[in-house]
C-alpha positions in Angstrom: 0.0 0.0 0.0 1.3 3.7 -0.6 1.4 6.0 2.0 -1.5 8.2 0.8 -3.8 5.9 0.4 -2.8 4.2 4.1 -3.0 8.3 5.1 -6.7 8.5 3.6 -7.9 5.0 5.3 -6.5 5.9 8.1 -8.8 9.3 7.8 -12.1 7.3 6.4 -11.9 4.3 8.9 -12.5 6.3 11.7 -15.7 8.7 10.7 -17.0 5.6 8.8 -17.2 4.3 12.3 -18.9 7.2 14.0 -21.2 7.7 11.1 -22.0 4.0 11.4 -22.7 4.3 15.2 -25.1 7.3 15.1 -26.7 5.6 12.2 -27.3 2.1 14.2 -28.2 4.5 16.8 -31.0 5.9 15.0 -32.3 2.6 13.4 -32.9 1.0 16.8 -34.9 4.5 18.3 -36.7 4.4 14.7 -37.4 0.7 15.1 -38.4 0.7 18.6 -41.0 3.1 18.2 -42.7 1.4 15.6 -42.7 -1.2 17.8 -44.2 0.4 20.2 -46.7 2.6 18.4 -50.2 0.7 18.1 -52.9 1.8 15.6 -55.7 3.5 17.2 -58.8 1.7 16.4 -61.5 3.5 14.2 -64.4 4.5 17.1 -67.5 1.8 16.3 -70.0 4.9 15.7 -67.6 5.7 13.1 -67.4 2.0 11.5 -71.5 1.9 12.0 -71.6 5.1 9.9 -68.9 3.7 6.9 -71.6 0.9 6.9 -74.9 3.2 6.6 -72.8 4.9 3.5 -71.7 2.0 2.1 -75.0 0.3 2.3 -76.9 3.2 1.1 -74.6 3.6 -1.7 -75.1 0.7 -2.8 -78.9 0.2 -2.9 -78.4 3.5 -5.1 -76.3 1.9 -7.3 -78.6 -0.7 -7.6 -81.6 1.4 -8.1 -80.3 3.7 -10.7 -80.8 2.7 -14.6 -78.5 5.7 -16.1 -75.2 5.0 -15.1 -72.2 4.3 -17.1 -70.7 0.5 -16.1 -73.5 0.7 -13.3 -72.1 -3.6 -12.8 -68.8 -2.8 -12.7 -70.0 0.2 -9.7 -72.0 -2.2 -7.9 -69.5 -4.6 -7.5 -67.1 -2.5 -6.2 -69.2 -0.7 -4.0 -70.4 -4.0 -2.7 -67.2 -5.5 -2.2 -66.3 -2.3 0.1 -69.3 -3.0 1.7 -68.4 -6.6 2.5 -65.5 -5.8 3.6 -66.4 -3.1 6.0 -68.7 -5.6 7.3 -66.3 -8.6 8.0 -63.8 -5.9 9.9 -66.8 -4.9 11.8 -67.8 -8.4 12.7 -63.7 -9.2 13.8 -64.0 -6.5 16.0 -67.3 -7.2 17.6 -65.9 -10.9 17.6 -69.0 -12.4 15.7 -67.9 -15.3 14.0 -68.4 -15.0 9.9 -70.3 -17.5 8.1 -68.4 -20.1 5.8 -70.0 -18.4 3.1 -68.9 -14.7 4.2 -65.1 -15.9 4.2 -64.3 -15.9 0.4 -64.0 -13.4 -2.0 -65.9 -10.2 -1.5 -67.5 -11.0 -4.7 -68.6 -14.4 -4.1 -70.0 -13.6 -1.5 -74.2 -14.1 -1.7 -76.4 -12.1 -0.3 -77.7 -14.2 1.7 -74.5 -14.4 3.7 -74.6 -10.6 3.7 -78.1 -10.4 5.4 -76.5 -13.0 8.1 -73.7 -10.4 8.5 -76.2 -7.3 9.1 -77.9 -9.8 11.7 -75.3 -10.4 13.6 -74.1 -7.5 14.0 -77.2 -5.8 14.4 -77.6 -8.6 17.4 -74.2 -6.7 18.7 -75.8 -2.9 18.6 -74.5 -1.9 14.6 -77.2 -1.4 12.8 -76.1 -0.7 9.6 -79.9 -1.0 7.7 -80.8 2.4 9.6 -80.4 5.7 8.1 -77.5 7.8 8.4 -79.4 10.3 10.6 -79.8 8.3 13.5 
């Protein structure tokens, strides 16, 4: 090795190893609190009323005869409803029905009306109006 670069390592080596401390340093603070930072659950009133809007949007959808892709629509507004009902049922604990725990989009409406039953049973009732 030549003497400048032997000068230069001898120069790098050192803040290399500073800069790697502070930097480890900061991983673990960065890590640790996304350990220990939890997700604050969404209020229930507030779930109840993403269920009223989703609901209602969807008999809309369902109702209306001029829009554009209306099946396209309806499927995805009822596959956001679906879903917003088997969170709500996870937290409330109420078991889902075999048929409930496929696809969004296979699931019948039968299982759906099972869904707004049980968790009408728990105190959501998602077939009331949005004013209540």
């Amino acid at each position: 090795m030549t003497p400048p670069f032997e000068f230069g390592l001898a120069i790098a080596l050192p803040v290399a190893a500073v800069y790697a401390v502070i930097g480890g340093g900061r991983v673990l603070k960065w890590l640790s609190e996304q350990q220990a930072r939890r997700p604050v659950p969404e209020p229930i009133e507030q779930v109840r009323a993403d269920l009223v809007r989703l609901r209602n949007e969807m008999e809309t959808t369902e109702t209306r005869s001029d829009l554009v892709a209306k099946n396209l629509r309806l499927r995805a507004v009822r596959a956001a409803y679906v879903d917003a009902l088997r969170d709500a049922c996870r937290r409330l604990e109420v078991s889902l029905p075999p048929g409930a725990q496929t696809r969004p989009e296979n699931v019948r409406q039968s299982d759906i009306y099972r869904l707004e039953m049980a968790l009408r049973e728990r105190g959501v009732d998602v077939r009331a109006t949005a004013a209540h």
